[in-house]
N, C-alpha and C positions, 0 to 999 in steps of 0.2 A: 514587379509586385510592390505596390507603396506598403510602407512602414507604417501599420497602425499601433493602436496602443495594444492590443491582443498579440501580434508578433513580435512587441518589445517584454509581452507580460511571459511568453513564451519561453523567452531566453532567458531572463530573471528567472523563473522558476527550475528549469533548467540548472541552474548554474548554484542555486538554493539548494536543490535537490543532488546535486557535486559535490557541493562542500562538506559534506559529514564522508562522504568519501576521501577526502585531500584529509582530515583529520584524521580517518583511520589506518590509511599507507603510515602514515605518519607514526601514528602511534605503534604504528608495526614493525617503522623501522628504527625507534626508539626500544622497545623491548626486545626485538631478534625472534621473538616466537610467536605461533597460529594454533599453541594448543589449544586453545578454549574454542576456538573458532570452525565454524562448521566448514569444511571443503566441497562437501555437496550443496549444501547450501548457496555457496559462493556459486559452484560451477552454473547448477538450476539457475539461479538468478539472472547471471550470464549470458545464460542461451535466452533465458525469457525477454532480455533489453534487444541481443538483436532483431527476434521474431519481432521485436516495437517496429526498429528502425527496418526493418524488411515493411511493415506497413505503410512506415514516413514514407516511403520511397515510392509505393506503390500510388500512393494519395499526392505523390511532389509538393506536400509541404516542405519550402528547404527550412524554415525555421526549426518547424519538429527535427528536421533531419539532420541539422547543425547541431541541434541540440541534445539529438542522442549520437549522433557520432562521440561529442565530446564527453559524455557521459559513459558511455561505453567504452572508450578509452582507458577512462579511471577506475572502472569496474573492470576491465582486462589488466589492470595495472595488480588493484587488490588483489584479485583472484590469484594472478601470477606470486606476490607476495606470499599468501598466505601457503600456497603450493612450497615456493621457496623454503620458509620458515618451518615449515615439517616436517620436511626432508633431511635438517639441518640436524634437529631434537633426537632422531633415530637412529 
């Protein structure tokens, strides 16, 4: 599959769309707490990226699918964070 500018704009965006997540583990694990923060929200969210990546997959775009692998990661990372920090506060 050649590399056009659409599967480089893919991963850019991607990795755009990451980055406020790497800010807020961050920020999570600067404060120690998830109160303000929704868990259901998080978990929905969660499920709704990989029904994505269940469709990347299905369509074998690997760029999409590189791209929400990695993405998903970081929202599996949050998610688990903000579970973390809950549990902690109780």
């Amino acid at each position: 599959m050649p590399t056009t500018f659409i599967n480089i704009a893919t991963i850019f965006a991607f990795l755009i769309a990451s980055s406020d997540l790497v800010i807020q583990i961050q920020h999570l694990n600067k404060r120690k707490t998830s109160h303000d923060i929704s868990i259901l929200g998080a978990v929905l969210r969660f499920i709704g990226v990989n029904i994505l990546l269940a469709k990347y997959a299905f369509v074998k775009d690997i760029y999409l699918i590189l791209g929400q692998i990695f993405f998903n990661s970081l929202l599996g990372i949050y998610t688990y964070k903000i579970i973390q920090y809950r549990k902690r506060k109780r």
